[in-house]
PATOR-554043 format. One record per residue (C-alpha): x, z, y. Coordinates in Angstrom, 3 decimals, decimal comma, m for minus. Layout:
# residues N
+----------+----------+----------+
|       xx |       zz |       yy |
+----------+----------+----------+
|        X |        Z |        Y |
...
+----------+----------+----------+
***
This chain:
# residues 402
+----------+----------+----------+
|       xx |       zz |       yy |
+----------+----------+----------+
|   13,964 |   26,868 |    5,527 |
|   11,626 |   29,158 |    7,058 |
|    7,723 |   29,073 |    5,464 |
|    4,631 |   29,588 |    7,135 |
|    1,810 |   30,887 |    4,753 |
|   m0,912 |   28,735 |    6,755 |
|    1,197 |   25,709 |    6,208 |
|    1,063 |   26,662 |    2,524 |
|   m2,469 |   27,308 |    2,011 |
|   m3,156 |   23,737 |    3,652 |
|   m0,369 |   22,438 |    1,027 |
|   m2,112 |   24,286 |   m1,487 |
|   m5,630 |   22,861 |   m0,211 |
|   m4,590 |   19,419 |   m0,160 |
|   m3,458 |   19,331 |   m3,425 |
|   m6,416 |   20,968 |   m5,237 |
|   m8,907 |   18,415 |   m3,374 |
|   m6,887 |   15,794 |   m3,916 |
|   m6,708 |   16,797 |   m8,131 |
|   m9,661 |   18,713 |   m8,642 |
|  m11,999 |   16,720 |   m6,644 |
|  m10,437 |   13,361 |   m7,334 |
|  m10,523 |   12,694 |   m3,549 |
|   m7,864 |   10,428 |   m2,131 |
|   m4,851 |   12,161 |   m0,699 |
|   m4,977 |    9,936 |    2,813 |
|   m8,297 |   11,088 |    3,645 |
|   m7,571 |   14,718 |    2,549 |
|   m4,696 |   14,797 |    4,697 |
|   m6,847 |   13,476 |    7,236 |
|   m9,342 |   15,554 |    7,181 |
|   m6,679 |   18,589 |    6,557 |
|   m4,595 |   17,795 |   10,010 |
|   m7,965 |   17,462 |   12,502 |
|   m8,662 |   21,266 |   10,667 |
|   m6,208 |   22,890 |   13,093 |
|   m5,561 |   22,247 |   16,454 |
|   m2,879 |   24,887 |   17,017 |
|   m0,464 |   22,959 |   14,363 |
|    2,296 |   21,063 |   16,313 |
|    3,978 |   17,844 |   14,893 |
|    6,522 |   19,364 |   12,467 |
|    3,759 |   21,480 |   11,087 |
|    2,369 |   18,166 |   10,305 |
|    4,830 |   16,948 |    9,379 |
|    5,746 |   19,838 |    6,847 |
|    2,623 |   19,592 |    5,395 |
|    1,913 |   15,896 |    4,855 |
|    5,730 |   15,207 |    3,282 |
|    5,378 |   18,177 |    0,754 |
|    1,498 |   17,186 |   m0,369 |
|    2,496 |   13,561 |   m1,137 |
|    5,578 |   14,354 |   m2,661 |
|    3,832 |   17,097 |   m4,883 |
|    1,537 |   14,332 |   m5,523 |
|    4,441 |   11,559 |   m6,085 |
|    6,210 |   14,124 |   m8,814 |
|    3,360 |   15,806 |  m10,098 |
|    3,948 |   15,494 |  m14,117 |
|    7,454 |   16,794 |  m13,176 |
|    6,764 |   19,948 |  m11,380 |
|    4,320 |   20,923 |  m13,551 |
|    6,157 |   20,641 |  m16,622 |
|    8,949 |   22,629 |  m15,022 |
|    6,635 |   25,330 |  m14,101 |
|    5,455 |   25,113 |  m17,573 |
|    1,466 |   24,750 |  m16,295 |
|    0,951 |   21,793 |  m17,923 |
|   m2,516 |   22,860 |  m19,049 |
|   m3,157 |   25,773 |  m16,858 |
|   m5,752 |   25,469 |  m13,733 |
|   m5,499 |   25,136 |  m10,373 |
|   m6,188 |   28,643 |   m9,176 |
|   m4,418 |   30,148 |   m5,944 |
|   m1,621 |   31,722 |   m8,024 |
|   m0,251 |   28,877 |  m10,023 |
|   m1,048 |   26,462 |   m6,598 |
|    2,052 |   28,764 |   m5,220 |
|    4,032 |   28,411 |   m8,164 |
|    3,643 |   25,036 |   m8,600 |
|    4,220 |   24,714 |   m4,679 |
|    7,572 |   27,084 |   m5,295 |
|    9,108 |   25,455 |   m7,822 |
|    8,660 |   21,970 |   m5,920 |
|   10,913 |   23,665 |   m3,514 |
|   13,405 |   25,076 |   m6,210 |
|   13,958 |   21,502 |   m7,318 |
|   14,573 |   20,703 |   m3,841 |
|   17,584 |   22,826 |   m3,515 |
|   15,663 |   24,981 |   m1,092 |
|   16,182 |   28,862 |   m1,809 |
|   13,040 |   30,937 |   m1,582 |
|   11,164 |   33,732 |   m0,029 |
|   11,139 |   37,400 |   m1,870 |
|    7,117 |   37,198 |   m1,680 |
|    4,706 |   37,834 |   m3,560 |
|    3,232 |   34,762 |   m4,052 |
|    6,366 |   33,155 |   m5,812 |
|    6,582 |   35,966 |   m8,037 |
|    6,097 |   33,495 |  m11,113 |
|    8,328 |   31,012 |   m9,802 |
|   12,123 |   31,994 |  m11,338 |
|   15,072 |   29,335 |  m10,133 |
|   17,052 |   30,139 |  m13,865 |
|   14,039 |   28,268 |  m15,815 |
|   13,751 |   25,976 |  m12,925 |
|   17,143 |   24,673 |  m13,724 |
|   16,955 |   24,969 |  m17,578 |
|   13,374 |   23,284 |  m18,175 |
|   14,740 |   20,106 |  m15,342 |
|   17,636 |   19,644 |  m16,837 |
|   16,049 |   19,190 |  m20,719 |
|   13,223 |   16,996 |  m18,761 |
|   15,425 |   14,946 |  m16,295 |
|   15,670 |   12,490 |  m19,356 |
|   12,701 |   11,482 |  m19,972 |
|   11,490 |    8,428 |  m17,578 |
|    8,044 |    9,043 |  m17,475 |
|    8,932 |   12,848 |  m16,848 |
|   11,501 |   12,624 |  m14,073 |
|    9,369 |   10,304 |  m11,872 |
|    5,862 |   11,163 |  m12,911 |
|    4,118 |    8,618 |  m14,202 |
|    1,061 |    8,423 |  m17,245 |
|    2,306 |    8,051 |  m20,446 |
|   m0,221 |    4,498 |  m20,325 |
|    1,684 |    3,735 |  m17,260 |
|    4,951 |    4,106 |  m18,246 |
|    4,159 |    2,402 |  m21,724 |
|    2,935 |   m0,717 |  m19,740 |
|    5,617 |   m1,109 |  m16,867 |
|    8,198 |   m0,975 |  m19,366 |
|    6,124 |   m3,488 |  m21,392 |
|    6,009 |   m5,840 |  m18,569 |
|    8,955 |   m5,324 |  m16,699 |
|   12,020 |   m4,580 |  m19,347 |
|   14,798 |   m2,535 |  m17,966 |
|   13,867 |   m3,482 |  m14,566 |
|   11,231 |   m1,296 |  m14,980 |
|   13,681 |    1,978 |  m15,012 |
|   14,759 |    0,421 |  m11,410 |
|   11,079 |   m0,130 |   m9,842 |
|    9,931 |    3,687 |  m11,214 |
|   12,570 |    4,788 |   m9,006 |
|   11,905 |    3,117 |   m5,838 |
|    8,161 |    3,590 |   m6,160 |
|    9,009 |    7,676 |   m5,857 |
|   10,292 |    6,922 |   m2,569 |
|    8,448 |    7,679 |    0,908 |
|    7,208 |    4,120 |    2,404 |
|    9,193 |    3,327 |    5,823 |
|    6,276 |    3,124 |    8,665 |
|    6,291 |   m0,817 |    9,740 |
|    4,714 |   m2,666 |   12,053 |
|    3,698 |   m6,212 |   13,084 |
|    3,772 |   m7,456 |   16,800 |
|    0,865 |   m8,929 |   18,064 |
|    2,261 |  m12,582 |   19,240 |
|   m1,257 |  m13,386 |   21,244 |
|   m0,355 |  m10,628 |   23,120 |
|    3,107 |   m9,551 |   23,011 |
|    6,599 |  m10,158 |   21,642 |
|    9,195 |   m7,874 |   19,389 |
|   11,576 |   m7,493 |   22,130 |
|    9,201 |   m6,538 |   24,507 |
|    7,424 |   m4,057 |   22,035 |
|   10,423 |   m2,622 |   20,783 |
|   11,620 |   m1,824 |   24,673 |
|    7,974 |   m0,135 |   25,537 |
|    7,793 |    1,673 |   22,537 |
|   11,833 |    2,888 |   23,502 |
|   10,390 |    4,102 |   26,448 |
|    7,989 |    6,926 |   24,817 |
|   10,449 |    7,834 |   22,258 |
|    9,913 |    5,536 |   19,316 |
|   12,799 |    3,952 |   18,026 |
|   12,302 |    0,677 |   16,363 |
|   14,851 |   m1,899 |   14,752 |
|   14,231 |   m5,737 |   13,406 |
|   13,629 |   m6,163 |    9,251 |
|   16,088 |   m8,977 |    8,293 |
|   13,875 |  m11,941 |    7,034 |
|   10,574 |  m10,946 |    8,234 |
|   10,127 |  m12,043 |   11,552 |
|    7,227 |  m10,025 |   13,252 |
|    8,490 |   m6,881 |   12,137 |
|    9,323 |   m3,831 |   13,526 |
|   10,856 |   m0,316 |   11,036 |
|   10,548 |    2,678 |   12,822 |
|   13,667 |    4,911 |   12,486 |
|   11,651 |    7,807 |   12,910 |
|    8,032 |    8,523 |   11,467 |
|    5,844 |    9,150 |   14,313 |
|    1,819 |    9,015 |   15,283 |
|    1,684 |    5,352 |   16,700 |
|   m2,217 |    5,482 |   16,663 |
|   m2,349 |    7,461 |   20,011 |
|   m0,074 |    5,255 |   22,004 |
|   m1,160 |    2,614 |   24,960 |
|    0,673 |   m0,247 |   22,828 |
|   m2,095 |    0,660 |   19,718 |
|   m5,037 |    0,856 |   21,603 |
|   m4,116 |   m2,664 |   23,566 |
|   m3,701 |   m4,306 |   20,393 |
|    0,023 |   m5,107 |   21,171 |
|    0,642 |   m4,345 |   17,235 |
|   m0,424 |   m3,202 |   13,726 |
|    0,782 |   m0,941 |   11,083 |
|    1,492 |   m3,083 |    8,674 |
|    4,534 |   m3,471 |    5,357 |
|    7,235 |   m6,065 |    5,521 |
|    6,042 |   m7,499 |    2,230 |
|    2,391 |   m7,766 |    3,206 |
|    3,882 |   m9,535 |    6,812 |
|    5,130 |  m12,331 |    4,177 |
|    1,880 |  m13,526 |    2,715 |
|    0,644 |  m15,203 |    6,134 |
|    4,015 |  m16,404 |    6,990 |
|    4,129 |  m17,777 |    2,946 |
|    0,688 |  m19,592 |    3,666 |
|    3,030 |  m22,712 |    6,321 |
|    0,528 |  m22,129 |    8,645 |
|   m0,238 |  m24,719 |   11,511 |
|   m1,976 |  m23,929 |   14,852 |
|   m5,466 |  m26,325 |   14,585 |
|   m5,964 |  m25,849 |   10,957 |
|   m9,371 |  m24,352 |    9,341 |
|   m7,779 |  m21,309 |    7,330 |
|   m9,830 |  m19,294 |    4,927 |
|   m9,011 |  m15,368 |    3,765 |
|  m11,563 |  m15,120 |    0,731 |
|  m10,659 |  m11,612 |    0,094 |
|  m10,294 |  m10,120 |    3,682 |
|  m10,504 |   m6,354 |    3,335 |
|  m10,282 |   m4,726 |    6,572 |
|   m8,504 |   m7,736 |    8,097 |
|   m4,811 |   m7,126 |    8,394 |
|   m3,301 |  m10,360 |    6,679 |
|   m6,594 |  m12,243 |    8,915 |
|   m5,080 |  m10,388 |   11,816 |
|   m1,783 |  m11,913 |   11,255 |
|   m3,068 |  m15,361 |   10,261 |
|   m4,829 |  m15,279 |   13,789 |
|   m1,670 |  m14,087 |   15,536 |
|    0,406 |  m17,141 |   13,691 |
|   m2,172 |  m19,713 |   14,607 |
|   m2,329 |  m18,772 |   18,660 |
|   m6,310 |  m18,962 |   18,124 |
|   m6,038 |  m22,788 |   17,959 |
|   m8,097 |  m23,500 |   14,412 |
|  m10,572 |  m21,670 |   12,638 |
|  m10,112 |  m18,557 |   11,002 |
|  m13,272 |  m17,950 |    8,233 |
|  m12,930 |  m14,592 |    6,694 |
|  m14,611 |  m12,996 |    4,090 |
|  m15,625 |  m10,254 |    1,943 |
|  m17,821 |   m8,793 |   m0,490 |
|  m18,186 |   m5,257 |    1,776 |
|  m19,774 |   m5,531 |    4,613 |
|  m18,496 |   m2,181 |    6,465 |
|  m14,751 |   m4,121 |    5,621 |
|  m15,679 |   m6,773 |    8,039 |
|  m17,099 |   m4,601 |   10,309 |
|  m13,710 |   m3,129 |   10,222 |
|  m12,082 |   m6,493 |   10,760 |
|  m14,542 |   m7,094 |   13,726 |
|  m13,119 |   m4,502 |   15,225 |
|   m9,768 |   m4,823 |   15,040 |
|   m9,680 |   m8,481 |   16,179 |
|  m11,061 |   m7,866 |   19,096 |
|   m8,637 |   m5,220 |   19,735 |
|   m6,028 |   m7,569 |   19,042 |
|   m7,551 |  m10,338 |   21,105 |
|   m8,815 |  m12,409 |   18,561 |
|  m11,349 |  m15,328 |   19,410 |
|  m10,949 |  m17,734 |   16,718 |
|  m12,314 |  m15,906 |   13,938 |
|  m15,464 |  m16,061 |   12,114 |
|  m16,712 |  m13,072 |    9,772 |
|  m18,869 |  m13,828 |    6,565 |
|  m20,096 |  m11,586 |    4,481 |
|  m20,220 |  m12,801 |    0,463 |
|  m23,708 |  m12,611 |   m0,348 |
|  m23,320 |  m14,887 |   m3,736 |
|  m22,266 |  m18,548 |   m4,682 |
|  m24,240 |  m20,085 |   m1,916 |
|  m21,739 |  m18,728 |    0,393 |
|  m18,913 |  m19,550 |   m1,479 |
|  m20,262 |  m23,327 |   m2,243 |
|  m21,350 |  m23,989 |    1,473 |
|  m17,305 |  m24,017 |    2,152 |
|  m16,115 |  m26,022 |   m1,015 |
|  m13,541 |  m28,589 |   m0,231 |
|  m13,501 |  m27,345 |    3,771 |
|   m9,832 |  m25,093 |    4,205 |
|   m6,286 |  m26,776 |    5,086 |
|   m5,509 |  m22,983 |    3,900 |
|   m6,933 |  m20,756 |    1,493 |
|   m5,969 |  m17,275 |    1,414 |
|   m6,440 |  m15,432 |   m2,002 |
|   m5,223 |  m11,689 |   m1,303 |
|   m7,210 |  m10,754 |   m4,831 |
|   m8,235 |   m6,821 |   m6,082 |
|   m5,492 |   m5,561 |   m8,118 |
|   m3,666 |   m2,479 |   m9,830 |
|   m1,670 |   m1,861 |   m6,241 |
|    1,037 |   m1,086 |   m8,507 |
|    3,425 |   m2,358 |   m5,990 |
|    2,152 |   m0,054 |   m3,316 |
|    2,572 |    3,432 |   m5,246 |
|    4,858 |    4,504 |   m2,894 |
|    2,397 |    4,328 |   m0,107 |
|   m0,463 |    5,464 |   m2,366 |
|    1,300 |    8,194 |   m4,776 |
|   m1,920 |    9,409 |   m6,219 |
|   m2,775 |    6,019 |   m7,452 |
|   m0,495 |    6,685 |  m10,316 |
|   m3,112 |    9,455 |  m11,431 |
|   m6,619 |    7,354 |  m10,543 |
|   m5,845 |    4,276 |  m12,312 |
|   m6,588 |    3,380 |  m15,576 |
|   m5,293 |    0,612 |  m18,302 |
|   m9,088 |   m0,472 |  m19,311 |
|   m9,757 |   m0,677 |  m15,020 |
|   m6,079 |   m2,912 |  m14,734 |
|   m7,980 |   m4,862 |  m17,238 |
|  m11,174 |   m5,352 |  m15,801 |
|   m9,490 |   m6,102 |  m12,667 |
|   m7,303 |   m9,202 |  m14,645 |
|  m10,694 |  m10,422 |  m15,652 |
|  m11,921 |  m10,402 |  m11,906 |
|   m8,569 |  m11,893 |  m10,858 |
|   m8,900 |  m15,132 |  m13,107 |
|  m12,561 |  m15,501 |  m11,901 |
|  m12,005 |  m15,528 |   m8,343 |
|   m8,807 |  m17,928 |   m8,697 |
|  m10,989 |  m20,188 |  m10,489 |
|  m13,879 |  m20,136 |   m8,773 |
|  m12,531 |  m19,539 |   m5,204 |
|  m10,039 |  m22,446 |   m5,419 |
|  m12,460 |  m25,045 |   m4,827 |
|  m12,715 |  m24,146 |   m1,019 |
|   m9,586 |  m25,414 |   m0,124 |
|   m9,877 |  m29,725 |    0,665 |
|   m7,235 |  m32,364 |   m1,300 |
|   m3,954 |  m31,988 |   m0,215 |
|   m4,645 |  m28,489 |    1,189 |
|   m2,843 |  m25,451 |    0,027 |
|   m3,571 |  m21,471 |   m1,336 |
|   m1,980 |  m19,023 |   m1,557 |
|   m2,838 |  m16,488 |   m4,567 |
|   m1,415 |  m12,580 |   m3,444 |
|   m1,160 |   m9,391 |   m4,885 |
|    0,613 |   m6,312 |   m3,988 |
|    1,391 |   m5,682 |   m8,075 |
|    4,371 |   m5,683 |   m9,915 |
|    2,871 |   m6,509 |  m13,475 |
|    3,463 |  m10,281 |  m14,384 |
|    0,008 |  m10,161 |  m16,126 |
|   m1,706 |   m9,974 |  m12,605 |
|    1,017 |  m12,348 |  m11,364 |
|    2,559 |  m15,409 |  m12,593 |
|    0,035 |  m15,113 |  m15,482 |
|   m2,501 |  m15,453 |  m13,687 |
|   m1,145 |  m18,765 |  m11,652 |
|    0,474 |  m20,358 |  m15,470 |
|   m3,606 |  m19,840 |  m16,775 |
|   m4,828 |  m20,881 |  m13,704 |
|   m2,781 |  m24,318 |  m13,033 |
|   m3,082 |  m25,137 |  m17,098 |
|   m6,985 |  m25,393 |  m16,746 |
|   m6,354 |  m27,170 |  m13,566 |
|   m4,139 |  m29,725 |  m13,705 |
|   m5,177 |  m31,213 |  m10,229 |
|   m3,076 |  m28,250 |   m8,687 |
|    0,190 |  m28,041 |   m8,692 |
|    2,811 |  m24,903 |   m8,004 |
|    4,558 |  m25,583 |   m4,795 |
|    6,413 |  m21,803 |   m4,813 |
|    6,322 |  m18,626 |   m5,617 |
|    7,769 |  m15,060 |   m4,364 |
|    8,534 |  m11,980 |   m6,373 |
|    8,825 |   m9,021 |   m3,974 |
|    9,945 |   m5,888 |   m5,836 |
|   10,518 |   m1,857 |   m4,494 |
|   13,784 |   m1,601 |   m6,130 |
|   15,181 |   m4,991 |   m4,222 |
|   13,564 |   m4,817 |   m0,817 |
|   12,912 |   m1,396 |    0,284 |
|    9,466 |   m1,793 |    0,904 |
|    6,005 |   m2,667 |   m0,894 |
|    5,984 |   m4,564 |   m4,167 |
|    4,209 |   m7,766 |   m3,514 |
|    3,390 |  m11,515 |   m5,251 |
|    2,627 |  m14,265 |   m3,827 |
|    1,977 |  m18,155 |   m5,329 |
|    1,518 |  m21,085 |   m2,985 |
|   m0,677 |  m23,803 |   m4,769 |
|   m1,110 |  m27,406 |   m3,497 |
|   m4,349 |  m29,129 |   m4,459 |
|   m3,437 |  m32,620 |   m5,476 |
|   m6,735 |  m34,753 |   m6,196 |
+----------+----------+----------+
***
């Protein structure tokens, strides 16, 4: 492999801002790649894959390079960059800037440090401790597949287009797609490409958007004509989809606590062609009260650890924290509890997360339908890494009975 040292220095760049300044590595990157006109796509490429997967086995490489401890400065950045490579199989430049790097230690400290868990795929001692906790053995199988890089998915826009007709115009500018078995709007790219800048994008003909997310609408038995409500919208993709499912015939209500989230969602619907949607913003329990006993479907997408989604969002692993997971299971129970009573008798919800952790999960839904016996469990879905190849989700559809 041949190395450019500008590519470096914006490996190097990423990585510091991303661990020294706590910033998120998806905006860094973002902000790195509009730095530099003259870089083509593999130089993108190049240095997008080796930032997150720095970032994905961080504990790792720096306990090889024995820097544990030591600072980020320039020299050990190269080192630590260096022996990434090393542990790659990838044989390196005589320069100067690898001078501390030696392959002999490479291969000695990896192979003493290969067998510890937590170690060999990076992950806080906390972390580790509570997966395992949780999860059993399966949790050796789910560390793994969260270290791998997330396929690039997308959803096809049914209010405006069709998967065979998206795959074939997207064949026609070079993107290769093929069909994910059981998911039925979804496209995998074969190759990892910019999809942002093509016609299809800006038409609204799809979204970017995980297999396992895709399952949540579908999971909801949507109707066309029914009054649907997404309590915890975000920017909008699983509203998006709802939208595209219904044919806007219904109501779509969708809500949030952020307002610039909405604004988001605004802005993609119309994009996508939306015109049965209605955007509230969650300005207390007035809001929530006026729709009490209103939605066929309720929606129920709740904050959590996004343990399930590591592998898109590597540097999670180093921004969360066991007493935040905690407040979050607090916040969790609430809005179950509360938000419930929008859906009408004999309507359904759905309560989502993209976590692996039972606590967040079925937990959650046993605590739940115990203090409310007038719902019952109609089914629930375990997504995990390890099984399906794509994001770790949950999902639990509830009917309400009386």
């Amino acid at each position: 492999m041949k190395f450019h040292l500008n590519l470096l220095r914006a490996v190097n760049r990423a990585i510091y801002t991303i661990f020294e300044d706590e910033k998120y590595a998806d905006k860094v990157l973002e902000r790195i790649l509009k730095s530099n006109n003259l870089w083509g796509a593999r130089d993108r490429a190049f240095i997008a894959e080796n930032t997150y997967d720095m970032v994905r086995y961080w504990r790792l490489i720096r306990a090889v390079a024995e820097l544990e401890t030591h600072e980020l400065n320039e020299t050990n950045l190269y080192t630590l960059f260096g022996t990434w490579q090393v542990l790659k199989g990838v044989s390196l430049p005589k320069w100067e800037e690898f001078k501390n790097v030696d392959e002999k230690k490479v291969a000695h400290n990896y192979k003493i440090l290969k067998t510890q868990r937590k170690i060999l795929y990076s992950f806080p001692d906390w972390l580790d401790d509570l997966g395992y906790e949780e999860l059993g053995k399966q949790w050796n199988k789910e560390v793994e597949a969260l270290n791998e890089t997330a396929p690039v998915v997308i959803r096809v826009n049914n209010l405006k287009s069709n998967k065979a007709d998206l795959a074939k115009s997207l064949s026609e500018k070079g993107i290769q797609t093929e069909v994910v078995q059981g998911c039925k709007d979804a496209l995998i790219l074969k190759q990892r490409q910019n999809l942002f800048i093509t016609p299809e994008f800006k038409e609204g003909l799809f979204e970017v958007q995980d297999a396992s997310s895709q399952l949540v609408a579908e999971f909801l038995k949507i109707e066309p004509g029914m009054r649907i409500v997404d309590a915890c919208a975000g920017a909008g993709g699983k509203t998006l989809h709802i939208a595209s499912i219904t044919q806007n015939k219904g109501r779509i209500i969708s809500l949030d606590t952020e307002q610039w989230k909405l604004d988001e969602t605004k802005k993609r619907a119309r994009r996508a062609g939306v015109s049965n949607l209605e955007i509230r913003l969650i300005e207390g329990s007035k809001t929530m009260k006026k729709l009490h006993d209103t939605a066929d479907r309720l929606l129920l997408d709740v904050p959590c650890s996004g343990l399930g989604v590591i592998k898109r969002n590597p540097d999670a692993k180093w921004k969360l924290s066991l007493e935040f997971i905690n407040r979050l299971k607090v916040m969790q129970a609430e809005i179950i509890q509360d938000y419930s009573k929008i859906v009408k008798v004999g309507g359904k919800m759905v309560y989502a997360t993209c976590s692996i952790l039972p606590s967040e999960n079925q937990g959650q839904v046993a605590t739940f339908l115990q203090n409310n016996p007038n719902y019952k469990l109609e089914e629930e879905k375990i997504v995990l890494p390890s099984e399906s190849g794509f994001d770790g989700f949950y999902m639990a559809r509830i009917i309400r009975e009386s």
